[in-house]
N, C-alpha and C positions, 0 to 999 in steps of 0.2 A: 781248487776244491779242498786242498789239505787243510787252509789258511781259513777255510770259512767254517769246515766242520773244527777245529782246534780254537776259535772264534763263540763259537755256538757254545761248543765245553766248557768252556770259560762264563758265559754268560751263564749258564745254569749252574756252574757251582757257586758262582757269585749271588745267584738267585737263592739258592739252598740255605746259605747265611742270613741273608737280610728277610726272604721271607719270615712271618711268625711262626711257630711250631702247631705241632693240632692241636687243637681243640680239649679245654678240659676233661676228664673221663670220670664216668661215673665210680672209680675206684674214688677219686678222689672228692668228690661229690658224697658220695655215701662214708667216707672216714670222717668229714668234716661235720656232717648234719647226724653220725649216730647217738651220739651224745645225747641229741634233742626229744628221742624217742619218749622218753616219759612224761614229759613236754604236751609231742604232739596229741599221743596217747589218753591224754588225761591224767597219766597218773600223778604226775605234779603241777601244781598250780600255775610255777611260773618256770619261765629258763632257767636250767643252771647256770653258773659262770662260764660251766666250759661248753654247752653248749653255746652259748652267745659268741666265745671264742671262737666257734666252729664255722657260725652263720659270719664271722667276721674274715676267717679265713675263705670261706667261702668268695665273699666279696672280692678280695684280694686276687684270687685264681680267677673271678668270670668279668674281664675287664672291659673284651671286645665285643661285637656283636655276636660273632661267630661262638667264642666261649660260655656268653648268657643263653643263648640257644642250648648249645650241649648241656648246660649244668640243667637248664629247665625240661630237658628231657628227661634226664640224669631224675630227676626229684619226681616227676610224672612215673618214671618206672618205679622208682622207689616206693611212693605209692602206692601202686597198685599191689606190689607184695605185703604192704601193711593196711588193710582192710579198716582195722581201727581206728588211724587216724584223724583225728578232728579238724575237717575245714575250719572251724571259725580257732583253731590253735593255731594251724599251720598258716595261714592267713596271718595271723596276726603276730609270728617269730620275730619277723625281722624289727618290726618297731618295738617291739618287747624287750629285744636287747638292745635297741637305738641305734639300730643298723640300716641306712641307707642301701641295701642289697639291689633293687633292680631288677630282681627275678623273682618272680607271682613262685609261691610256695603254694601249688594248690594240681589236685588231680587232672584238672579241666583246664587248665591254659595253654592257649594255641603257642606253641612256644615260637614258633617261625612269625609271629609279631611283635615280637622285643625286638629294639634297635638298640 
């Protein structure tokens, strides 16, 4: 019984390693896309640089399925606290920097159907 619980221990911390970590968070989500606010907002025409770099790092952290889930929660919550924002800007971010992203920048998207 020693052999099997000291067995077991082993597998799970063997597990703890090779698992992935969690999931993106919206700290990290919201530091990457603040930049874009004037952007999404309207108040500027196009991307800045560093937004584009934000929506690039973006990309970068949401690689799995599990991560574009979080971050596209992460941007739906975001959202909702900026009333302002422009669908047809934020829609239209990630090609604006020439950013292959993956994840709908948009109030309404069901985020649990990104793969």
């Amino acid at each position: 019984m020693k052999g099997v619980m000291i067995s077991m221990l082993a597998v799970f911390a063997i597990l703890q390693f090779v698992m992935p970590g969690e999931a993106v968070d919206c700290g990290q989500v919201n530091s990457s896309l603040a930049t874009c606010l004037p952007f999404l907002t309207g108040i500027d025409a196009s991307p800045s640089t560093a937004c584009c770099a934000g929506v690039e790092k973006l990309k970068s952290l949401a690689t799995t399925t599990v991560d574009k889930r979080a971050a596209c929660e992460c941007v739906k919550a975001a959202a909702a606290r900026y009333p302002n924002i422009k669908g047809d800007a934020a829609s239209s971010l990630p090609k604006k920097c020439g950013v292959d992203l993956n994840i709908p920048i948009s109030k309404t998207t069901n985020c649990q159907a990104i793969n």
